[in-house]
C-alpha positions as CSV (number, residue, x, y, z in Angstrom):
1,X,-4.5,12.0,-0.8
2,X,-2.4,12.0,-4.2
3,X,0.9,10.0,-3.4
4,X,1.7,9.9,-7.1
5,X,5.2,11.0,-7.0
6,X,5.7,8.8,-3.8
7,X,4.0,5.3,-4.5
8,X,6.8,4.4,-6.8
9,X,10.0,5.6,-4.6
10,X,8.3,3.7,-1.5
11,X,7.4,0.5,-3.0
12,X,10.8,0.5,-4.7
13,X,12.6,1.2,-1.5
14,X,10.5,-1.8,0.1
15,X,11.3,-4.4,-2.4
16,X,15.0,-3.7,-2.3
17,X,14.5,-4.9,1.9
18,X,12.6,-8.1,0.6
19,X,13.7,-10.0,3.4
20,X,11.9,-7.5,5.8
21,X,8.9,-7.0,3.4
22,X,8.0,-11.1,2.2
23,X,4.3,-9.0,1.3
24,X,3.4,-5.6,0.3
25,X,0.5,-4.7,-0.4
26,X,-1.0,-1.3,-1.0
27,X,-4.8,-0.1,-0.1
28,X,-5.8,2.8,-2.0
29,X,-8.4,5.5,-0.5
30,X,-9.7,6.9,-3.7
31,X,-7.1,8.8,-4.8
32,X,-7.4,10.0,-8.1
33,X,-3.6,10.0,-9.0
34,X,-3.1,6.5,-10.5
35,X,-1.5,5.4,-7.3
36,X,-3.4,2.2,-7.9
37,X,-2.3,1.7,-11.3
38,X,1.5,2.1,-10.1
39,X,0.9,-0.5,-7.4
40,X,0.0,-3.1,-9.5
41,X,2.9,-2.6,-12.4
42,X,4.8,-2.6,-10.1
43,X,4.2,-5.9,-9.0
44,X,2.6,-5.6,-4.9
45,X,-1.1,-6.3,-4.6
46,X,-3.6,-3.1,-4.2
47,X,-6.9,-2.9,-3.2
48,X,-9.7,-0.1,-3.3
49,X,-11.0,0.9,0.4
50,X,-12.8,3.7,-1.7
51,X,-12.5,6.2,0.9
52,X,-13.6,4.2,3.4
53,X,-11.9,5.7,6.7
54,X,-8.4,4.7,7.3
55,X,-9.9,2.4,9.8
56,X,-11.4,0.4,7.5
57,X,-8.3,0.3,5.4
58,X,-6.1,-1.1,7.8
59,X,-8.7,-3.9,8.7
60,X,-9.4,-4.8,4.7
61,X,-5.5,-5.2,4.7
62,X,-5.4,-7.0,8.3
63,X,-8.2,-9.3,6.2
64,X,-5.9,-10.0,2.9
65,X,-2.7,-10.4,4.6
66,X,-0.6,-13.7,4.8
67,X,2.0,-13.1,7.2
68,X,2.2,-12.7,10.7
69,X,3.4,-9.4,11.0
70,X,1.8,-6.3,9.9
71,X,3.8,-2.8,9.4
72,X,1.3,-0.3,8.3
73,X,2.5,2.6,6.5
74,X,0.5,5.5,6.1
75,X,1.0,8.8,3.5
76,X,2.0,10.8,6.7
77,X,5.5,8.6,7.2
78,X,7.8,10.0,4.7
């Protein structure tokens, strides 16, 4: 569940394609590893889903999206 080392490469890589990516947003499942903490410096919006199932992840960010089109990336897609 620690994406430490990832979180910042990934977000990076997605704002660079901003015309693809008008939102990111990250949902964190409890990880420990301040993956959180990167989102937000680095400027996306994050939310807790405190190890809620990744179910319940992708609907609390299906619920706080503003766009029409959802890409949902999970920790498995490198």
């Amino acid at each position: 569940m620690n994406e430490d080392e990832r979180i910042t490469q990934l977000v990076k890589s997605l704002l660079e394609i901003k015309d693809l990516s008008d939102e990111i947003i990250v949902i964190d499942g409890g990880s420990t590893d301040g993956s959180f903490e990167i989102a937000l410096s680095l400027g996306v919006r994050a939310i807790s889903a405190n190890k809620a199932g990744r179910a319940a992840q992708m609907n609390a960010e299906a619920k706080i999206a503003q766009g029409g089109i959802s890409r949902q990336l999970t920790r498995q897609q490198r």
